[in-house]
C-alpha positions as CSV (number, residue, x, y, z in Angstrom):
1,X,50.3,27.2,-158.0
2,X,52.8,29.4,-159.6
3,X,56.0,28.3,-161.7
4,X,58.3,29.6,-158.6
5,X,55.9,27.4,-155.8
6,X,56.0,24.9,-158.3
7,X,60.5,25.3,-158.1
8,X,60.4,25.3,-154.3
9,X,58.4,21.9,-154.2
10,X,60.6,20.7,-156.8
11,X,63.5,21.5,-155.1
12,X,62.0,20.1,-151.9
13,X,61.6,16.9,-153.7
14,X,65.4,17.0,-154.5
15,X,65.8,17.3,-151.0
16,X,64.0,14.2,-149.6
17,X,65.6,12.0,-152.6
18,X,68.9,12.8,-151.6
19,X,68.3,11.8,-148.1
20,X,66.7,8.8,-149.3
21,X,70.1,7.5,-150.4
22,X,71.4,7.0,-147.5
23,X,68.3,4.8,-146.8
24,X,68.6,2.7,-150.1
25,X,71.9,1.9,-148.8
26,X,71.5,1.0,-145.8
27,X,67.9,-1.3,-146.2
28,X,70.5,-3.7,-148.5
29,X,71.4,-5.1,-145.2
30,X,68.2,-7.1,-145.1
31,X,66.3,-7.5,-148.5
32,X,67.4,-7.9,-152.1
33,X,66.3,-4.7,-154.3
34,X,63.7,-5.7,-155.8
35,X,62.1,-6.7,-152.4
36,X,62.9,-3.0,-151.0
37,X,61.8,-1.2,-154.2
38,X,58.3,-3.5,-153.9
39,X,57.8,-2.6,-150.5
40,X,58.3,0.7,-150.3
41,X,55.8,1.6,-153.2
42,X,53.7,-0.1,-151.7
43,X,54.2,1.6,-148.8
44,X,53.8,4.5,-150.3
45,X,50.3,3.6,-152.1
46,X,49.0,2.8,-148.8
47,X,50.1,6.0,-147.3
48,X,48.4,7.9,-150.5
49,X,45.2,5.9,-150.9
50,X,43.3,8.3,-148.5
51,X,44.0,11.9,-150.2
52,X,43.6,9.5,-153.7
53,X,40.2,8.4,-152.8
54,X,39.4,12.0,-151.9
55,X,40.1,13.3,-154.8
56,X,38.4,10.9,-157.2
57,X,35.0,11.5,-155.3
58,X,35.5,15.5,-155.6
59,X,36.2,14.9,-159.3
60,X,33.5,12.5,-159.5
61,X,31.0,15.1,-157.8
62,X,31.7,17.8,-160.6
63,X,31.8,15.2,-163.3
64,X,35.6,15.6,-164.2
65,X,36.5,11.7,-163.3
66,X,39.0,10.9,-165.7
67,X,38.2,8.2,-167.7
68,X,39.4,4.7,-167.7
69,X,41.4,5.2,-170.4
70,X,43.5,6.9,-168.7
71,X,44.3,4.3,-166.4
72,X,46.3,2.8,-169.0
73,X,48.5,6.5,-168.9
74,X,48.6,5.9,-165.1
75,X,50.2,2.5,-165.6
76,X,52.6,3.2,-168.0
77,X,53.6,5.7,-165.8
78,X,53.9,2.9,-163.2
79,X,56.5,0.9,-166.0
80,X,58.7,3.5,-166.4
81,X,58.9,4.2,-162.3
82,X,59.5,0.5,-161.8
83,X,62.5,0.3,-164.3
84,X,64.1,3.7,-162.7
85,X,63.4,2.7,-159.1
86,X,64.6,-1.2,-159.6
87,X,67.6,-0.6,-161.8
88,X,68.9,2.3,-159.7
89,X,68.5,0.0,-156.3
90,X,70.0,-2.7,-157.8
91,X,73.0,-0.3,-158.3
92,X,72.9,1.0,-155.0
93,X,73.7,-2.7,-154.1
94,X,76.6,-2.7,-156.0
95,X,78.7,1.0,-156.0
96,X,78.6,3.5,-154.0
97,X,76.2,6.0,-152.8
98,X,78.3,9.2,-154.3
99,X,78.3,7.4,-157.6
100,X,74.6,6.2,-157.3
101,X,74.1,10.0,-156.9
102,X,75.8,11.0,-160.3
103,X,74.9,8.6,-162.6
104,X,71.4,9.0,-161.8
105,X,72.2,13.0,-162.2
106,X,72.5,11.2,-166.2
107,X,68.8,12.0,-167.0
108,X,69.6,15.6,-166.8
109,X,70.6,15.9,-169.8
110,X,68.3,13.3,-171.6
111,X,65.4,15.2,-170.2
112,X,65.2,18.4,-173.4
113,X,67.1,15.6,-175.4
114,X,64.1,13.4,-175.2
115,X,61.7,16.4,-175.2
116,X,62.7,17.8,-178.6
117,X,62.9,13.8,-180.2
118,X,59.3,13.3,-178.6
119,X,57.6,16.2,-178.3
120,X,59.3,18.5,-180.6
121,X,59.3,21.1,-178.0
122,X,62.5,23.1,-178.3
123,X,63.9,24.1,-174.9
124,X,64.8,27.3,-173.8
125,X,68.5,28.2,-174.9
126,X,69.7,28.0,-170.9
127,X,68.7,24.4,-170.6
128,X,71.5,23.2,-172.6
129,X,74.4,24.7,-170.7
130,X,73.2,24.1,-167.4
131,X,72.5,20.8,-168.2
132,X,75.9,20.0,-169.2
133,X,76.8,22.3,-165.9
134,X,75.0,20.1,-163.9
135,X,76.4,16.9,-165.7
136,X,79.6,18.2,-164.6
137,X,79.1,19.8,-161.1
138,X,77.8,16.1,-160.3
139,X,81.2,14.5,-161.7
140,X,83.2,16.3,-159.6
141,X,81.0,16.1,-156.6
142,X,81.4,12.1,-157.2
143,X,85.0,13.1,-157.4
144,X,85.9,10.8,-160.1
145,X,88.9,10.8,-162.3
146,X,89.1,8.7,-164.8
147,X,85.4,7.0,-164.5
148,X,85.8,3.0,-164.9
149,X,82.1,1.6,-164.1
150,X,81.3,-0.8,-161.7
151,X,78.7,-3.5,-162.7
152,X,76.5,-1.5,-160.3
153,X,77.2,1.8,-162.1
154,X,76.0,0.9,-164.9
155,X,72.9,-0.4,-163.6
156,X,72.3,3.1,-162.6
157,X,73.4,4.1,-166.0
158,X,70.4,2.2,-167.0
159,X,68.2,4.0,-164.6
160,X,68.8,7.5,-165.7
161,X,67.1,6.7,-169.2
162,X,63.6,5.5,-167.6
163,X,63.7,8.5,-165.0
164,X,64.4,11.0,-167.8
165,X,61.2,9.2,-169.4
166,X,59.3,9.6,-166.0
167,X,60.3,13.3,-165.7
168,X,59.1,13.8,-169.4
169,X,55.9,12.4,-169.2
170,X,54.5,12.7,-165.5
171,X,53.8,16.2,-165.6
172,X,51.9,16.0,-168.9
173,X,49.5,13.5,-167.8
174,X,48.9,15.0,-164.4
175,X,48.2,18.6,-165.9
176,X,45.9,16.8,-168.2
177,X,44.1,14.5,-165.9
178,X,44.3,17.0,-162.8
179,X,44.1,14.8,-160.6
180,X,47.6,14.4,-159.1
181,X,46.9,12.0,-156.2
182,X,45.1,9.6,-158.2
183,X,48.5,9.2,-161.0
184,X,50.8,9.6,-157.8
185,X,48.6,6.5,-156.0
186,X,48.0,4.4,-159.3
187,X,51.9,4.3,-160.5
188,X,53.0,3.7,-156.8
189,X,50.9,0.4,-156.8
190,X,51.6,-0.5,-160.6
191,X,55.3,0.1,-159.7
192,X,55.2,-1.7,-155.6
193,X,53.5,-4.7,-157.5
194,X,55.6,-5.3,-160.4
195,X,59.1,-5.2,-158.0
196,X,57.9,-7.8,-155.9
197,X,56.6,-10.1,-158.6
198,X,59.9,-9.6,-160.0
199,X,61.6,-10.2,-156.3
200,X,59.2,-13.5,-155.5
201,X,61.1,-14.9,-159.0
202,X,64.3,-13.6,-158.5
203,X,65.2,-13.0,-154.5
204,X,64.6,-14.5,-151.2
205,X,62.2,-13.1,-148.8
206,X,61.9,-13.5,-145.6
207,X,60.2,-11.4,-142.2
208,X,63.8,-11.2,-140.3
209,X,65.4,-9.5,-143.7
210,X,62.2,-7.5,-143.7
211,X,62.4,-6.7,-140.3
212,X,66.1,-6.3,-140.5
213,X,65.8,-3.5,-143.3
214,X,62.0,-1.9,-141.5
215,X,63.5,1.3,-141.0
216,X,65.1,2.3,-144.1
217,X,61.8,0.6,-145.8
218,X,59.1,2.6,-144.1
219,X,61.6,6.2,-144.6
220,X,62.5,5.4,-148.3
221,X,58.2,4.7,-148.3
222,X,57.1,7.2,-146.5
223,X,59.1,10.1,-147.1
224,X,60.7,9.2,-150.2
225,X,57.7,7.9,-152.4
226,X,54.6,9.1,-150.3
227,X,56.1,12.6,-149.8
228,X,58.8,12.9,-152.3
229,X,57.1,11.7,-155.4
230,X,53.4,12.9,-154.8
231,X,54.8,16.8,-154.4
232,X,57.0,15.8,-158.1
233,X,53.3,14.8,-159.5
234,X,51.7,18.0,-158.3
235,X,54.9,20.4,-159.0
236,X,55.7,19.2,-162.3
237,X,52.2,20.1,-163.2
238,X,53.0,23.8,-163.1
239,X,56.8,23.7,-163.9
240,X,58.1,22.6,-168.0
241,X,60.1,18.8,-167.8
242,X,63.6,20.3,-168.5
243,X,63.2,22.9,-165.8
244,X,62.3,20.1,-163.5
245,X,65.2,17.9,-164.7
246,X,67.3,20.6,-163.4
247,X,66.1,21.1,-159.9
248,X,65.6,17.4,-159.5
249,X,69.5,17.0,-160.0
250,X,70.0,18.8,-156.9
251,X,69.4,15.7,-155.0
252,X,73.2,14.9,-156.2
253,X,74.0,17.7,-153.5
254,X,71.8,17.1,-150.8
255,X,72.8,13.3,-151.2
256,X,76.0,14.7,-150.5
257,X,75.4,16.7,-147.8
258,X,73.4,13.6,-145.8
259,X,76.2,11.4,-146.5
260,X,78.6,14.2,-144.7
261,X,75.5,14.1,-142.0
262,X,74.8,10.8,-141.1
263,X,77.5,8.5,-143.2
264,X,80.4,10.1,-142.1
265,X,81.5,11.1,-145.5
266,X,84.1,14.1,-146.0
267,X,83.9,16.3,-149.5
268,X,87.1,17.0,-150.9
269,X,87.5,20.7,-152.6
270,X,86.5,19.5,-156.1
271,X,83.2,18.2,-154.3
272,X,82.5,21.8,-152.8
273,X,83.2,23.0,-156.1
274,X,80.4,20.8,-157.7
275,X,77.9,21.5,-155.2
276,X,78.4,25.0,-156.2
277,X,78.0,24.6,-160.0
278,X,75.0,22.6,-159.6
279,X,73.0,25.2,-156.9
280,X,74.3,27.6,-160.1
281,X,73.0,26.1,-163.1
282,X,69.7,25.3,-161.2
283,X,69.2,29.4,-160.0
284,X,70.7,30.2,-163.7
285,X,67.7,28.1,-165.2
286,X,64.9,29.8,-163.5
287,X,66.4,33.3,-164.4
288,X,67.5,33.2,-167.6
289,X,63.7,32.3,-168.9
290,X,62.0,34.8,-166.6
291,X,64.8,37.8,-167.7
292,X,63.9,36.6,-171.8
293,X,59.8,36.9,-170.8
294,X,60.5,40.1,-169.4
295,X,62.5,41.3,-172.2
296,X,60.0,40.6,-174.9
297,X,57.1,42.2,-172.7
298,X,59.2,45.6,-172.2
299,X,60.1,45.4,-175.7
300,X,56.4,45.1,-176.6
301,X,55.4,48.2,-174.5
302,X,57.8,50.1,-176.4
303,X,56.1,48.9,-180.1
304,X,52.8,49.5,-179.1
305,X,51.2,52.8,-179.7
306,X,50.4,55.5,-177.0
């Protein structure tokens, strides 16, 4: 896979999590958060198992099974997932779905933050302005004036930290263990089984909440984890964290756009206008890199002798 395939599924995966908001929103109705974050993992593990098995007996044919070592990798993986997914649905539970949408967007900018404190990998020059570009496109899509948070906002405010964590290291340890299914499958079931341990000691569960909440549960789990975060394991393999961090934030729009869809929700002109800044920065941050490689190669066919 190319870096450009590895954009599209990116921005694919942008896609399905903004539609997933509308179905974090609406499972409340029947479970606590923990209890729908558990679920759905799991869900999602179940879903995953099959193409995860595959692929461990393929590896384990050509004697490339990772070692279990790496399990440890997968699971802290399966931490930081929990902590994202759990404080961002208890926020969901207590704001609203445009503002869920933005201060998630948060991890944006803590993405080539955290890269350059971590890994000491200097981002390209781009990264910083569209960041902050996307920052604000998703402010005024939220169409806030004067932000006061919510308890629930800044549960989400929490959130952003652990997915800008997630974004930074999931693509490192797939690339390097090459075996996407198996981290995509391992951290859904670290992170299904932590959220309901934490639900059986915090929440009440019971079959006609579960039932009540099935539909939004097996779309969030299905399409959401199964899909959604399987395709960001195998394109974040090709594409660099803060380039992903960028398209990812594009599920601020297409959040947006479902609520328009399916919640009835109307954008006024500032919202257009942040929709538009954020499709911006994320084309400006796959050019800008490309038209810099390009640059240098020209400019190296001209040094070189005849």
């Amino acid at each position: 896979m190319n870096r450009a395939q590895a954009n599209l599924v990116l921005l694919a995966v942008a896609l399905i999590w903004g539609s997933a908001f509308v179905a974090q929103a609406e499972g409340m109705a029947g479970v606590g958060p923990l209890t729908f974050t558990g679920i759905r993992f799991l869900l999602g593990a179940a879903i995953v198992v099959p193409l995860a098995w595959r692929e461990w007996q393929m590896l384990s044919l050509r004697g490339r099974q990772p070692p279990p070592g790496n399990a440890l990798e997968v699971g802290a993986l399966g931490v930081l997932l929990t902590l994202g997914a759990t404080l961002q649905q208890i926020g969901i539970s207590g704001t609203t779905v445009t503002n869920a949408g933005f201060l998630t967007a948060l991890y944006v900018p803590l993405v080539p933050l955290l890269a350059w404190v971590i890994q000491r990998v200097r981002p390209h020059w781009s990264v910083w302005p569209t960041s902050l570009g996307c920052l604000w496109g998703s402010w005024l899509l939220a169409g806030v004036q004067g932000l006061d948070p919510a308890v629930g906002d800044l549960w989400v405010i929490g959130s952003s930290v652990f997915w800008a964590l997630h974004v930074l290291f999931v693509g490192r340890i797939a690339e390097r263990l090459a075996a996407p299914f198996l981290v995509a499958c391992g951290q859904f079931l670290v992170c299904g089984m932590l959220s309901l341990l934490w639900a059986a000691l915090s929440e009440t569960i019971t079959l006609d909440g579960i039932r009540q909440a099935l539909l939004p549960i097996v779309y969030a789990g299905a399409v959401s984890v199964a899909i959604g975060f399987t395709a960001q394991v195998i394109g974040q393999r090709y594409a660099q964290p803060t380039d992903a961090a960028i398209i990812l934030s594009g599920e601020t729009v297409f959040a947006a756009l479902f609520g328009f869809l399916l919640m009835g929700d109307r954008l006024p002109a500032s919202g257009l206008a942040g929709c538009a800044l954020i499709l911006l920065c994320i084309v400006v941050v796959q050019i800008a890199p490309l038209t810099l490689a390009r640059q240098r190669v020209r400019a190296g066919r001209r040094s070189s002798p005849s």
